[in-house]
C-alpha positions in Angstrom: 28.9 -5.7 -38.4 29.0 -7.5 -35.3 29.3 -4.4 -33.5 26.2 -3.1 -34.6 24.5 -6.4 -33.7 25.7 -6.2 -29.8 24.6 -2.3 -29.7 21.0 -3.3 -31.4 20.6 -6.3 -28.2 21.6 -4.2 -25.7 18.7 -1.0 -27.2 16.3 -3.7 -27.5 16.9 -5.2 -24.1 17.9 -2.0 -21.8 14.5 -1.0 -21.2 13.6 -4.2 -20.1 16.3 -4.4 -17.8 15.5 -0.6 -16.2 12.0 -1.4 -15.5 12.8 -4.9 -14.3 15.8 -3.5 -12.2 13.3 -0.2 -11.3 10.4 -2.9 -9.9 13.1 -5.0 -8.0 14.5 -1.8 -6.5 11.1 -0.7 -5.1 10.2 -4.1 -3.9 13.3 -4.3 -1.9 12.8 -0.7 -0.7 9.2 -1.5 0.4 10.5 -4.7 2.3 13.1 -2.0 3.9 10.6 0.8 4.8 7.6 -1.5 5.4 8.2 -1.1 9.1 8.6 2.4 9.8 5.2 4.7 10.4 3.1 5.3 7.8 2.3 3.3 4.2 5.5 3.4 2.9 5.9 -0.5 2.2 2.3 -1.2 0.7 2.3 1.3 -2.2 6.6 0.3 -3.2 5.3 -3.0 -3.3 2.6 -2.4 -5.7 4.6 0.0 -7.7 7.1 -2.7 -7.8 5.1 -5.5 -8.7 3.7 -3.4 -11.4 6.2 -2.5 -13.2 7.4 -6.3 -12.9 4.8 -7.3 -14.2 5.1 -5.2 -17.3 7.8 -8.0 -18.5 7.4 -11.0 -16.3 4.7 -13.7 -16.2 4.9 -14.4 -12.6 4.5 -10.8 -11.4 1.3 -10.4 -13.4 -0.2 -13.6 -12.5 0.4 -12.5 -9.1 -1.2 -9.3 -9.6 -4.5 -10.4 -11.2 -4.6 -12.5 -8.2 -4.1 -10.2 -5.7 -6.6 -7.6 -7.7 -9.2 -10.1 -7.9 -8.8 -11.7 -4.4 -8.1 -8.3 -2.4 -11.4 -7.7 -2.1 -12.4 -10.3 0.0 -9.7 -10.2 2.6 -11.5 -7.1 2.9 -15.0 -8.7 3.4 -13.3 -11.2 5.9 -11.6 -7.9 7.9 -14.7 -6.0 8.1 -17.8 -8.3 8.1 -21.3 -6.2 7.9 -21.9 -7.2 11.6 -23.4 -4.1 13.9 -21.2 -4.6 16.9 -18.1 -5.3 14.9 -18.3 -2.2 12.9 -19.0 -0.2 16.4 -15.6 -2.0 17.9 -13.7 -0.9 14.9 -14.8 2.7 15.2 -14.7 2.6 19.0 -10.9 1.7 18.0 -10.3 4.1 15.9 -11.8 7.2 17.8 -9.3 5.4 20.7 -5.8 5.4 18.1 -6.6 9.1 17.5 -7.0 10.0 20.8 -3.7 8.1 21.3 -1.8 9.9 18.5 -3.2 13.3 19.9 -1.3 12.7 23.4 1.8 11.1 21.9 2.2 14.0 19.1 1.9 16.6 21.6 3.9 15.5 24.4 7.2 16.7 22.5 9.2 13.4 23.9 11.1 10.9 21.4 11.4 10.6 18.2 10.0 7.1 18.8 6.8 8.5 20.1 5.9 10.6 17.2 6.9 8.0 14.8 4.2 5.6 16.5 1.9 8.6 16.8 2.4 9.1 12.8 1.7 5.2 12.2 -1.4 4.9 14.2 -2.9 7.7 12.7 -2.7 6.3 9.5 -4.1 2.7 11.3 -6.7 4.9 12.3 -7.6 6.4 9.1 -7.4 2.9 7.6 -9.7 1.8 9.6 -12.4 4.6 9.9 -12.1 4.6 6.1 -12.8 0.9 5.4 -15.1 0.1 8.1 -18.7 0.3 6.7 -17.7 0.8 3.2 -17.5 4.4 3.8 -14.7 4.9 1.2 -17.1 3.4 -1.6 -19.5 5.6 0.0 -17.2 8.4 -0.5 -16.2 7.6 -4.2 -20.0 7.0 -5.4 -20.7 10.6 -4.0 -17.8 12.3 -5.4 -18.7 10.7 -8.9 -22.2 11.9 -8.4 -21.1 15.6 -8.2 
């Protein structure tokens, strides 16, 4: 009888533990791959912090925070301002010309991994300067 008891625990509580232990994997592998080119950090970490917060207070208090506070961070980054949204393409058009020399100059490792990253700075930032991603969204649902 008190077998049975232990085996029903550990059915009740192993999925728990694999999506717990699944979210604390891929925030600990976003924390180890947040530096290297690219968005490999940023989407682990939410990933991770969503399937915490599945089970855990904490992780979803966090989350509704950071979903309804994101979007001003984003406000604060790219202001409606004229001349700061022509700096910010000005910069972009400059990180791709960048990432065209270093890609093609067939040196380092080190020099296409940067090339790789600031593309995808670049893309970030032509893509969220001016709103031209929601741009991009509200015409695509138009269609």
């Amino acid at each position: 009888m008190r077998y049975t008891g232990v085996m029903d625990l550990i059915r009740r509580n192993a999925k728990r533990v694999a999506v717990d232990a699944a979210g604390y994997a891929l925030l600990v592998l976003a924390v180890l791959t947040g530096w290297l080119p690219g968005p490999g950090g940023i989407p682990l970490a939410i990933a991770g912090l969503g399937l915490l917060s599945i089970h855990n207070k904490w992780a979803r208090r966090l989350r509704d925070y950071l979903l309804k506070h994101g979007g001003e961070l984003v406000k604060v980054l790219f202001p409606p301002n004229p001349i700061i949204q022509w700096l910010y393409d000005i910069v972009a058009v400059l990180l791709l010309l960048l990432v065209t020399v270093l890609a093609f100059q067939h040196d380092p490792l080190w020099k296409i991994s940067a090339a790789v990253g600031l593309f995808f700075i670049a893309i970030f930032l032509a893509a969220l300067n001016r709103d031209r991603y929601m741009r991009f969204r509200q015409r695509k649902h138009k269609q």
